[in-house]
C-alpha positions as CSV (number, residue, x, y, z in Angstrom):
1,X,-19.4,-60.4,-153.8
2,X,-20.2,-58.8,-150.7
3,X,-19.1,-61.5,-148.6
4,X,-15.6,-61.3,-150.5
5,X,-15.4,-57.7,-149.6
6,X,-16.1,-58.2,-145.9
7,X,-13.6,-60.3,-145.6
8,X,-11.2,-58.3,-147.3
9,X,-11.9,-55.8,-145.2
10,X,-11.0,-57.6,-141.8
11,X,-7.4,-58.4,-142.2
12,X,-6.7,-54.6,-143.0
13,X,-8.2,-53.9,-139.6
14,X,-6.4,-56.5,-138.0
15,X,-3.6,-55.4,-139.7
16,X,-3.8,-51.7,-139.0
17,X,-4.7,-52.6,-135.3
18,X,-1.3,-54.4,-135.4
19,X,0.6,-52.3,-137.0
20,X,2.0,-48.4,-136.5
21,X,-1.3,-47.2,-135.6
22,X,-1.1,-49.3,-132.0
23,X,0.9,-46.4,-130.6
24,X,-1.6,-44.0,-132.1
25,X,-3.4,-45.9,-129.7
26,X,-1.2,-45.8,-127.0
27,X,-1.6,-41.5,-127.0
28,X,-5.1,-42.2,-126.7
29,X,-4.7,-44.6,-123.7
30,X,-2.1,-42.6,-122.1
31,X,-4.7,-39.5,-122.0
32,X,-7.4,-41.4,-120.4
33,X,-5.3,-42.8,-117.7
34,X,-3.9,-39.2,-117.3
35,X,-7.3,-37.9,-116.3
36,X,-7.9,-40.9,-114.1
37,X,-4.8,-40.2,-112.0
38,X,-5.3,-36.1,-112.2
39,X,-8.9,-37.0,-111.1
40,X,-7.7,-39.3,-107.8
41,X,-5.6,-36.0,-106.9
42,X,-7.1,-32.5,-107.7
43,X,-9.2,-32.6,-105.1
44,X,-6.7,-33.1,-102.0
45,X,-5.5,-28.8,-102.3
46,X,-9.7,-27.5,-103.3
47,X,-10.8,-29.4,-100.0
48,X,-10.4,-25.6,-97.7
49,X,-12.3,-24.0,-100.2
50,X,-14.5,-26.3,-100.8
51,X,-15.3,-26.9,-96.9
52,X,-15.7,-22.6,-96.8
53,X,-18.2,-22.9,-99.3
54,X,-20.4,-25.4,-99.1
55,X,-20.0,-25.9,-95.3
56,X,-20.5,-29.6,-95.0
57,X,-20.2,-31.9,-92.5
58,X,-17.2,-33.8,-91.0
59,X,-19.0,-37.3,-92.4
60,X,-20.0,-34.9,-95.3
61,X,-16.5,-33.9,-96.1
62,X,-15.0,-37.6,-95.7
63,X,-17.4,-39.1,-97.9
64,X,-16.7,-36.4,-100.6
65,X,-12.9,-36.9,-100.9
66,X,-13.5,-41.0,-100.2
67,X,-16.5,-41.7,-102.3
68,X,-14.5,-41.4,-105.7
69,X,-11.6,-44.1,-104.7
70,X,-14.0,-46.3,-103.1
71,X,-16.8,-46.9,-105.9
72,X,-13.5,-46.9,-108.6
73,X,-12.3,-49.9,-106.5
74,X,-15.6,-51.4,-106.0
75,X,-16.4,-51.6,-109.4
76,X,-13.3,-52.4,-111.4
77,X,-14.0,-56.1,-111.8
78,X,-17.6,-55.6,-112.6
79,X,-16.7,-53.4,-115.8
80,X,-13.2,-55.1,-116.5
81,X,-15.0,-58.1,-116.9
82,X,-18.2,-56.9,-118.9
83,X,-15.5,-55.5,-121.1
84,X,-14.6,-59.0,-122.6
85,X,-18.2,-59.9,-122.8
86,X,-19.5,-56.0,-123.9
87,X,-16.8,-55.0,-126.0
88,X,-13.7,-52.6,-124.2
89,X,-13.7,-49.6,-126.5
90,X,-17.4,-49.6,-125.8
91,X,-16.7,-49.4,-122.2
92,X,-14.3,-47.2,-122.1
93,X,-16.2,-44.4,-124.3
94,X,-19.1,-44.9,-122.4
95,X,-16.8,-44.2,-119.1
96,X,-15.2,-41.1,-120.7
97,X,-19.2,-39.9,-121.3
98,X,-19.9,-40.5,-117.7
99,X,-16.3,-38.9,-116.3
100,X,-17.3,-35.8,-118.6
101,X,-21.0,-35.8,-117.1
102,X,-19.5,-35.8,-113.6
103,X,-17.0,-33.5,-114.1
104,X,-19.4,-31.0,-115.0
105,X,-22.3,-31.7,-112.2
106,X,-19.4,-31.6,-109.5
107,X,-18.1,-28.3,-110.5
108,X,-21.4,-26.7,-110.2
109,X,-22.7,-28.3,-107.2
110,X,-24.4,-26.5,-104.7
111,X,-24.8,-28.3,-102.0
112,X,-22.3,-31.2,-100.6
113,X,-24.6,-33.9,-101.4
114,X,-24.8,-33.0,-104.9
115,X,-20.9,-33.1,-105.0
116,X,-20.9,-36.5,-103.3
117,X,-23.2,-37.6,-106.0
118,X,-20.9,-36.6,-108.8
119,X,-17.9,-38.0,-107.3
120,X,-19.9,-41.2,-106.9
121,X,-20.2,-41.1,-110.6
122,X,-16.9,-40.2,-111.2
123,X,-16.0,-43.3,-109.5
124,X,-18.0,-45.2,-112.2
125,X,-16.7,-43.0,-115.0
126,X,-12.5,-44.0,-113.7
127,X,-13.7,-47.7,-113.0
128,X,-14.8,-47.9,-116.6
129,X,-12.1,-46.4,-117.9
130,X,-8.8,-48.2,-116.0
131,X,-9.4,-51.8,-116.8
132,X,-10.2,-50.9,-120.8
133,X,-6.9,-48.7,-121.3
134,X,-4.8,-51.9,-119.4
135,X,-6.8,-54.6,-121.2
136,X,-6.7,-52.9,-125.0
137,X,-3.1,-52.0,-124.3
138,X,-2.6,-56.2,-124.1
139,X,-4.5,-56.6,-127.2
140,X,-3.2,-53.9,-129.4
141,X,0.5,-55.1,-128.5
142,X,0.6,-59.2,-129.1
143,X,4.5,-58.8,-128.7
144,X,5.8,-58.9,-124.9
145,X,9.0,-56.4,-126.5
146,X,6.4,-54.0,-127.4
147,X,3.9,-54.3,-124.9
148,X,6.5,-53.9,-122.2
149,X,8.0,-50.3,-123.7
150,X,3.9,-49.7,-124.3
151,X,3.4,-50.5,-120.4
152,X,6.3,-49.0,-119.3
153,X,5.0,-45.4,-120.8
154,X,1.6,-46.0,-119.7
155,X,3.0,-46.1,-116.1
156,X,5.0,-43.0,-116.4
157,X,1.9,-40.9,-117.4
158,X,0.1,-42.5,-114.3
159,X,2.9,-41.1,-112.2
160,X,3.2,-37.9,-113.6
161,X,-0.8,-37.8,-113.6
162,X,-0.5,-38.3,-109.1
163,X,1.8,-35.7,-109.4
164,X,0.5,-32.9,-111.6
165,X,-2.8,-33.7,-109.9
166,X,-1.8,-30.9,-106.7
167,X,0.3,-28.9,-108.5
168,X,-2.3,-28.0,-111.0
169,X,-4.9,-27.6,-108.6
170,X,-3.4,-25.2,-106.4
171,X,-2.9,-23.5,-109.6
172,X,-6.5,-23.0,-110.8
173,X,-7.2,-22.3,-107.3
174,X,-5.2,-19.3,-107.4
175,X,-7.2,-18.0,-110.5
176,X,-10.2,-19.2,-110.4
177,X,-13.1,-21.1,-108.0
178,X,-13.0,-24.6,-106.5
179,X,-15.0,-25.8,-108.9
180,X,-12.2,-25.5,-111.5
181,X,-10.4,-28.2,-110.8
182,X,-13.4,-30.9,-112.7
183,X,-13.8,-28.5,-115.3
184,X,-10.5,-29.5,-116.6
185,X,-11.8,-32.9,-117.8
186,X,-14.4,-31.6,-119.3
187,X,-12.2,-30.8,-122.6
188,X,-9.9,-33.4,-122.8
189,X,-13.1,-35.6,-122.6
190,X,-14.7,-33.8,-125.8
191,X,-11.7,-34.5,-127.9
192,X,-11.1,-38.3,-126.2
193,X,-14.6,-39.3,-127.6
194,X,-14.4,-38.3,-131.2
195,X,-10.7,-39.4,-131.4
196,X,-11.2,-42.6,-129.1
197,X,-14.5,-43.7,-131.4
198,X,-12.3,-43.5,-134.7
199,X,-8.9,-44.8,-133.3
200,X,-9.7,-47.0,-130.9
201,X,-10.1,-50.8,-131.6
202,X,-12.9,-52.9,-130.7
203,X,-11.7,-55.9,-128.5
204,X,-13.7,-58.5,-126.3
205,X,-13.3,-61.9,-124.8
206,X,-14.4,-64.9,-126.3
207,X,-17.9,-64.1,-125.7
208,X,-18.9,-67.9,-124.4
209,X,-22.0,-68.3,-121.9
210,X,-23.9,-65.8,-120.4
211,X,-22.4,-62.6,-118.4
212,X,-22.5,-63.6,-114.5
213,X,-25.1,-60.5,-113.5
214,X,-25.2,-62.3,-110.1
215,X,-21.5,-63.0,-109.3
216,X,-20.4,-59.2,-110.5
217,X,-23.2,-57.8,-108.1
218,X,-21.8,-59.9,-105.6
219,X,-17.7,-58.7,-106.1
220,X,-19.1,-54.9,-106.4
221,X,-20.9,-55.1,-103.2
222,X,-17.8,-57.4,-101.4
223,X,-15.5,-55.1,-102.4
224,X,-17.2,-51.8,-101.8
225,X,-17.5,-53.3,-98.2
226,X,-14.1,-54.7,-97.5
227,X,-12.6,-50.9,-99.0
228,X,-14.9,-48.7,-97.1
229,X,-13.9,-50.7,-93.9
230,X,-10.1,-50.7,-94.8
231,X,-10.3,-46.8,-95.3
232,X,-12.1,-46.5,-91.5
233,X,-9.3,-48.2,-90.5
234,X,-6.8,-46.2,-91.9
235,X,-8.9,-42.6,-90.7
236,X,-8.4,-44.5,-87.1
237,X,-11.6,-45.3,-86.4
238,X,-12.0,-47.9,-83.7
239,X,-11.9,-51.5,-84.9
240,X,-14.6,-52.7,-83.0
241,X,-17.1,-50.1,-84.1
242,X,-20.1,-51.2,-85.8
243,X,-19.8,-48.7,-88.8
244,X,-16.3,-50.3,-89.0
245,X,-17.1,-54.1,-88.0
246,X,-20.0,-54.9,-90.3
247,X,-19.0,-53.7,-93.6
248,X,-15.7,-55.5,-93.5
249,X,-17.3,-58.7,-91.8
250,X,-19.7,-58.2,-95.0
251,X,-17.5,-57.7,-97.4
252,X,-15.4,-60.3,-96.9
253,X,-17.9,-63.0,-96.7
254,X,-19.5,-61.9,-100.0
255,X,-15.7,-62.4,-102.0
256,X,-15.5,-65.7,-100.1
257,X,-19.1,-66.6,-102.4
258,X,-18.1,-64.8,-104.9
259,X,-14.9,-67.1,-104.9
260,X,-17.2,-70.3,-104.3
261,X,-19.7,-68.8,-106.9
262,X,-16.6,-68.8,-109.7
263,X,-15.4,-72.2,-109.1
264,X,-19.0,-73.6,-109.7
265,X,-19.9,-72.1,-112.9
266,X,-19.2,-73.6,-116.1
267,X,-18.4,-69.9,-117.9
268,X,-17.3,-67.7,-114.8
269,X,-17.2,-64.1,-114.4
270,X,-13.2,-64.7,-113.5
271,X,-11.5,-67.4,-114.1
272,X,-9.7,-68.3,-110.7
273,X,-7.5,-70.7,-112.5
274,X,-5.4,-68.2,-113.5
275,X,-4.3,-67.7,-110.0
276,X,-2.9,-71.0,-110.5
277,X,0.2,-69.3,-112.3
278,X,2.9,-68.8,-110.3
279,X,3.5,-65.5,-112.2
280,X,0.4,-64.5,-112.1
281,X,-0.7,-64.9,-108.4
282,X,3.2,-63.8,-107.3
283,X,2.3,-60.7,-109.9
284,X,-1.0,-60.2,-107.6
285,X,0.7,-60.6,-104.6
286,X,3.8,-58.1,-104.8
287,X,1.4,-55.2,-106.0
288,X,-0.5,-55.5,-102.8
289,X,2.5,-55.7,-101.2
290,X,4.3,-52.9,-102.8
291,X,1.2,-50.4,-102.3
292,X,0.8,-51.6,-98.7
293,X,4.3,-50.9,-97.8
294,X,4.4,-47.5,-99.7
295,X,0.9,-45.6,-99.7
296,X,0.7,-45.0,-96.0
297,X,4.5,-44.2,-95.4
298,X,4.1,-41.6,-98.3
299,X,1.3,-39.9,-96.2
300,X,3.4,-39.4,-93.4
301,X,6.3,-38.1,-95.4
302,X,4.2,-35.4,-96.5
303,X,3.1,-34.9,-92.7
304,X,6.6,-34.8,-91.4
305,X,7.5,-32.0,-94.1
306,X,4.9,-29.9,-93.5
307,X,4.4,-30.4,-89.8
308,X,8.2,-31.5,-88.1
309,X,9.7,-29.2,-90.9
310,X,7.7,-26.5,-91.6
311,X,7.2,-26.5,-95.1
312,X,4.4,-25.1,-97.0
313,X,1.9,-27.2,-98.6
314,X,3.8,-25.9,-102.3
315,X,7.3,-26.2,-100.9
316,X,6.6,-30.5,-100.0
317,X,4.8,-30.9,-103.5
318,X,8.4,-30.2,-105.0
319,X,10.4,-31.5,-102.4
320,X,8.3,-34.9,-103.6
321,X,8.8,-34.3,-107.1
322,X,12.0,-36.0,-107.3
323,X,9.6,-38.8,-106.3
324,X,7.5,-38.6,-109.6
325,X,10.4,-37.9,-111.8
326,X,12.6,-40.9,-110.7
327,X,9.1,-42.9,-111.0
328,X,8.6,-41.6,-114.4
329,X,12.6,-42.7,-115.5
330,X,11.9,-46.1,-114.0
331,X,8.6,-46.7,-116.4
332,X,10.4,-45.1,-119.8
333,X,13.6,-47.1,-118.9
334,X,11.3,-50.5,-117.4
335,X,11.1,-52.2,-120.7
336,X,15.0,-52.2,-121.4
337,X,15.7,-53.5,-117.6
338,X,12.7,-56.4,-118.2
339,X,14.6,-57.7,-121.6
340,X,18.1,-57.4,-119.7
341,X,17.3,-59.1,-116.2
342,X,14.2,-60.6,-116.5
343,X,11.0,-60.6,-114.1
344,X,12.3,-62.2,-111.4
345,X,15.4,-60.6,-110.8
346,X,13.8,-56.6,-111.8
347,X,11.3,-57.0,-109.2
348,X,13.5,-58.5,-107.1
349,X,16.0,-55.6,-107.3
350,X,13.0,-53.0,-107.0
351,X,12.1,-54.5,-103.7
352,X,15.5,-54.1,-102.5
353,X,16.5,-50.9,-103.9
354,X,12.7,-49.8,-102.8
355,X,14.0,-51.1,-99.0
356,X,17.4,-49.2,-99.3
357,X,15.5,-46.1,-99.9
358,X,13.3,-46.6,-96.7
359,X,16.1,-47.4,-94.6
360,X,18.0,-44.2,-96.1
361,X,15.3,-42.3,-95.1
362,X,15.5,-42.9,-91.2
363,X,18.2,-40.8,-91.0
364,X,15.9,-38.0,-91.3
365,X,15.4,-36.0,-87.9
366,X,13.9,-32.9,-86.4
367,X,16.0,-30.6,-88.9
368,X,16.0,-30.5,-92.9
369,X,18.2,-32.4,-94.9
370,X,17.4,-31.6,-98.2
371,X,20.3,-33.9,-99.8
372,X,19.4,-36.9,-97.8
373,X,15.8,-36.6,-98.9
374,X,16.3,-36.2,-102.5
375,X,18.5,-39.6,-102.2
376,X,16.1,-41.2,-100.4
377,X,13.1,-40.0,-102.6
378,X,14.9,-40.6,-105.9
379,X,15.8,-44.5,-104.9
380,X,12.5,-44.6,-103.4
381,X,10.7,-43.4,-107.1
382,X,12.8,-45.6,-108.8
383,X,12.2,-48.5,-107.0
384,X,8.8,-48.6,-106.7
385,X,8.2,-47.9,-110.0
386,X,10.7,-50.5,-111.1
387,X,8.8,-53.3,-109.0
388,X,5.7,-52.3,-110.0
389,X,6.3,-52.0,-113.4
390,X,7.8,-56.1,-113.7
391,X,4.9,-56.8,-111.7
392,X,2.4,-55.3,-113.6
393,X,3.9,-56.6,-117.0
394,X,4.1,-60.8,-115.9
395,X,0.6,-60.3,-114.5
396,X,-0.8,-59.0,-118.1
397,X,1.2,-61.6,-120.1
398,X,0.1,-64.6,-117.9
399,X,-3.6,-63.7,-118.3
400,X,-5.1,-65.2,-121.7
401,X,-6.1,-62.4,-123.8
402,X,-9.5,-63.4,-123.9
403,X,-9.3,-62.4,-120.3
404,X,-7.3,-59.0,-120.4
405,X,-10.0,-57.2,-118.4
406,X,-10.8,-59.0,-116.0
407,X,-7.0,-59.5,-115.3
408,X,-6.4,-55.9,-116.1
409,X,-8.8,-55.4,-112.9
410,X,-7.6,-58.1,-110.7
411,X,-4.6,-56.0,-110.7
412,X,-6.3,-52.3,-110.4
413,X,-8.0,-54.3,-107.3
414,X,-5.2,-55.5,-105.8
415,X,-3.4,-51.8,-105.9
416,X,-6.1,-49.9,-104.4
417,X,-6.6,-52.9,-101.9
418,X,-2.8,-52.9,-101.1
419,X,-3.1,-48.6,-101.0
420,X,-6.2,-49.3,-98.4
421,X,-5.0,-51.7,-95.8
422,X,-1.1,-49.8,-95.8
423,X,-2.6,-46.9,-94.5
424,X,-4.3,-48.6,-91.7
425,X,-1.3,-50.7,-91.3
426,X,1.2,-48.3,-91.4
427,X,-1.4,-45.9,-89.3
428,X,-1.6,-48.3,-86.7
429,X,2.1,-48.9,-86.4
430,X,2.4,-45.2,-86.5
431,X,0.1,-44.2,-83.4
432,X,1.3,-47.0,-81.9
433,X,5.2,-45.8,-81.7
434,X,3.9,-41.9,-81.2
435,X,1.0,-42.5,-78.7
436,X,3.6,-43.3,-75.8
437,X,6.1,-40.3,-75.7
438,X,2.8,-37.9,-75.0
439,X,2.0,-39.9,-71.7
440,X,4.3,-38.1,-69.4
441,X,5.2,-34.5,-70.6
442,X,5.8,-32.3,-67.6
443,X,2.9,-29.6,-66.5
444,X,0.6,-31.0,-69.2
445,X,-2.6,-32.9,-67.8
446,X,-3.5,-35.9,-68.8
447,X,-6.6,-35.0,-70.4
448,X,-4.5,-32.8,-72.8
449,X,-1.7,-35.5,-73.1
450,X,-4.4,-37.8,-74.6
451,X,-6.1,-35.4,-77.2
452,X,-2.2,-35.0,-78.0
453,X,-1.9,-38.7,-78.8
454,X,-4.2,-38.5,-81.3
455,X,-1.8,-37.1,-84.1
456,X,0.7,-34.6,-84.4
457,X,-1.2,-31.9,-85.9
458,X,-3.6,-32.2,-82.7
459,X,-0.5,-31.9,-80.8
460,X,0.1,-29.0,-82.2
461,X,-3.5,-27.5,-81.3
462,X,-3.1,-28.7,-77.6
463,X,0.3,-27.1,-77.3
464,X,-1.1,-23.3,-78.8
465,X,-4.1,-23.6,-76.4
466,X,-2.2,-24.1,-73.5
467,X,1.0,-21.6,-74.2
468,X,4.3,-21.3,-72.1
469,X,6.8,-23.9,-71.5
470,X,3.9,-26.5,-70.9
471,X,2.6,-25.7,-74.5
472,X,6.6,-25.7,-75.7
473,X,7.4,-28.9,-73.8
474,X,4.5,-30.5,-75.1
475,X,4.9,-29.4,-78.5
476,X,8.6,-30.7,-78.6
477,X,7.6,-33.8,-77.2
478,X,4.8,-34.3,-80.0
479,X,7.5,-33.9,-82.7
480,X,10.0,-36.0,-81.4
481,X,7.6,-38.8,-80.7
482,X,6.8,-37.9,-84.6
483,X,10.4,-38.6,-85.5
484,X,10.4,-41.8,-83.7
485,X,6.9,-42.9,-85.0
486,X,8.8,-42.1,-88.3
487,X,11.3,-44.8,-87.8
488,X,9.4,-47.8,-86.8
489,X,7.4,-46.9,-89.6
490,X,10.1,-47.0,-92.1
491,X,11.7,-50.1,-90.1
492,X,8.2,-51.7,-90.7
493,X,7.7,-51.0,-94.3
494,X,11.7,-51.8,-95.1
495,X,10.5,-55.4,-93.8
496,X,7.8,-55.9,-96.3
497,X,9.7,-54.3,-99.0
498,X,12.1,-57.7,-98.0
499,X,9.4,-59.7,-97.8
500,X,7.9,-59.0,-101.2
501,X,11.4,-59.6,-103.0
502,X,11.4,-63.0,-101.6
503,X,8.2,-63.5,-102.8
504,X,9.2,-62.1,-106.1
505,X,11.8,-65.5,-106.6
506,X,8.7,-67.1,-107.7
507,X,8.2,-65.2,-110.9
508,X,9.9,-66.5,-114.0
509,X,13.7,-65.9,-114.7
510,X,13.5,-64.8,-118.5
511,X,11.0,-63.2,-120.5
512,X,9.3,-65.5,-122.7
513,X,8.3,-63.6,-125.7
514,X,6.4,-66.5,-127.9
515,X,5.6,-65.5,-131.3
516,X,1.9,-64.5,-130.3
517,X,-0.6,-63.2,-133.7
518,X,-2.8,-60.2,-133.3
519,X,-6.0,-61.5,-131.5
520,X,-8.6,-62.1,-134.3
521,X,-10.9,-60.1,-131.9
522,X,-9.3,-57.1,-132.7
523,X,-10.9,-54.6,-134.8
524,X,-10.1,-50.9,-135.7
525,X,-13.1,-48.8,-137.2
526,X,-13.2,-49.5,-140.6
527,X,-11.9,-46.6,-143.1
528,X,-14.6,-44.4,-144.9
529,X,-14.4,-47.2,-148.4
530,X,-15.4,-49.9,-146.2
531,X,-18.4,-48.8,-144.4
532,X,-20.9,-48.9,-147.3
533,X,-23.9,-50.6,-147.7
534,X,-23.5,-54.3,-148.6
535,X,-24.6,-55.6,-151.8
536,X,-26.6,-58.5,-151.5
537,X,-25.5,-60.9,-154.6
């Protein structure tokens, strides 16, 4: 008797997990990937107030605006992949508890170790949380149609997450303290637990052989090295320094055994064969390529506004909202474009319009042009979005759905990786083209010509201290060599926009859409009838 009621039971989960309540489930997703993104941007307008108050240190200060994105990035495989083997929705309530806990300790620290600390956990809290929402996403939506319009709305509340994320905490700095801007979490997190524990469905892997302990240790510490020494080079640190030097060096020769580690064991932690799909490795690929040519060029846009043009810190968060809205368009209208063109050809055509944008944009100059910018940001929103969005979908429907999570990190990886090395490619290129046109101002000593070099906002410094027409030559200079920076920066990232849409020939033409069941994995709470005791027979 009982055992006919059990099974019963099952396929009304199954089916409920399959059926209207999956975008029940979506909402719920949505909302934890909307704190994650709020989370990776809040912080960027309390940093004044946050350095007047707790008065830390310039390493003190780096680590506390860094230390959130690099343990996320670090430890994205690790919990993507004990996902599958632990169960997701576990994960990911477990990583809303964490992001509440944090939240709270880092709005009340006192001292700026404490608030490293609680950004450190943060970082554990988001890492837990982005690979489940991506990987139950795959499982609650078997069919590609679906899953696409289900992806293509989780990525416009990413983007509108980035972009709320200043607006709202310059906001709740007006009103109230720094410490504000976590306390917002701390709600949303309250009502995401209950709702997530009685909505969300239970999903994992196929569960064969034991979890690789070793080999996620191994990927954890690799990557945490490999980021941290990506983001040195991207603050312009000196290559050849130590602090810089070893944990890249590091890093990188713990992936390469981790890598080694994978092929050798009979159940790995990630299955490296699926890098073996052309769409999914090409999927891989154009992510990293897409953040590496965007991320840094986006951080000095919102230098030239503020510091060639004047704006105020407020006044380039909307001139960028175009940006975010255009983005947000691109993953609401993403699905459609995928069923019309395909893979190939829609992140193709992102790539290009993405590189139509870029080169738009180097018609911008010492003086505003707000109609040329609001072109070029609007293409520039669209397009990225658009080629992130194909790749993002192809990479998910390659992966087997046993292995959603660790493929729903792979790709979480690869953007922060891609985010990481852009800006200390793009940074490089940058100082590179504005370093020279400081050399040789007229009446400025050298000494000051080379603190000049450093960046523009230093320029800017030099040029005050030293006043009349050296200090106004100088300053001139600065933001012309700015403007020309600019350009071969644009030039630069317009040639690996080109690159990635040849790469992008490689992904399929169509979308398949095979008649794929709901995973038998699946499993939505069961309803209040179902959950009494058995009855042995």
């Amino acid at each position: 008797m009982s055992g006919t009621t059990t099974a019963a039971v099952r396929p009304r989960r199954r089916a409920a997990g399959a059926g209207a309540n999956r975008w029940v489930v979506l909402v719920v997703l949505c909302v934890s990937l909307l704190l994650v993104a709020l989370d990776a941007t809040v912080l960027h307008v309390a940093v004044p107030a946050v350095t007047e108050d707790l008065r830390p240190s310039a390493i003190q200060l780096l680590w506390i605006v860094d230390v959130y994105p690099l343990v996320c990035a670090s430890l994205l495989i690790l919990f993507g992949t004990l996902g599958d083997r632990a169960g997701r929705r576990r994960i990911l309530l477990l990583g809303y508890f964490l992001f509440g806990v944090a939240s709270a300790v880092a709005a009340f620290a006192q001292t700026a170790e404490m608030l490293i600390a609680a950004r450190a956990l943060l970082g554990v809290g988001g890492a837990m949380i982005m690979p489940a929402t991506l990987s139950i996403l795959r499982q609650v939506f078997p069919d590609r149609r679906e899953r696409a319009l289900a992806i293509g709305l989780w990525s416009a509340v990413a983007a509108v997450g980035a972009a709320v994320g200043p607006l709202l905490g310059g906001f709740l700095l007006e009103h109230f303290w720094w410490g504000a801007v976590f306390l917002v979490n701390i709600p949303l997190m309250l009502v995401s637990i209950p709702i997530g524990r009685i909505l969300l469905p239970e999903s994992r892997g196929d569960g064969t052989g034991p979890w690789d302990v070793t080999g996620a240790l191994m990927a954890a510490a690799g990557l945490f090295g490999v980021v941290l020494g990506v983001k040195r080079l991207g603050g312009g640190e000196n290559p050849a320094s130590p602090f810089t030097l070893i944990p890249l060096l590091a890093g990188a020769a713990l992936l390469v055994l981790f890598v080694r580690r994978q092929r050798r064991l009979p159940h790995p932690l990630v299955d490296l064969r699926m890098f073996r799909r052309p769409a999914f490795s090409t999927s891989v690929c154009c992510i990293v390529l897409a953040m590496l040519a965007l991320v840094g060029l986006e951080l000095i846009a919102a230098q030239y506004l503020q510091l060639v043009l004047g704006l105020s810190p407020l006044a380039t968060g909307l001139r960028l909202l175009p940006l975010t809205v255009a983005a947000m368009a691109a993953g609401l209208a993403g699905a459609r474009i995928l069923r019309r063109f395909g893979p190939r050809r829609m992140v193709c055509f992102g790539f290009v319009l993405t590189a139509a944008a870029v080169l738009t944009l180097t018609a911008m100059g010492g003086s505003d042009d707000p109609p040329l910018l609001l072109s070029g940001f609007v293409l520039l929103g669209f397009g990225l979005e658009t080629t992130l969005f194909g790749a993002y979908e192809s990479m998910l429907s390659e992966a087997p759905a046993n292995q959603a999570g660790g493929a729903a990190a792979i790709g979480e990886t690869s953007y922060q990786l891609g985010a990481g090395i852009g800006i200390a490619l793009l940074g490089t290129v940058m100082n590179a083209a504005y370093a020279p046109g400081l050399r040789s101002v007229r009446g400025v000593p050298p000494s000051a010509s080379d603190a000049a070099a450093h960046s523009l906002g230093e320029a800017y410094d030099v040029a005050r201290r030293l006043g009349g027409s050296a200090g106004a030559a100088l300053r001139r200079a600065a933001r012309d060599s700015f403007v020309h920076g600019l350009h071969v920066t644009l030039l630069v990232s317009a040639g690996l926009l080109l690159l990635g849409a040849v790469m992008a020939l490689r992904l399929p033409r169509i979308m398949h859409c095979p008649a794929e069941p709901a995973p038998a994995e699946v499993e939505l709470p069961a309803p209040r009838e179902a959950q009494k005791p058995r009855v042995s027979a």
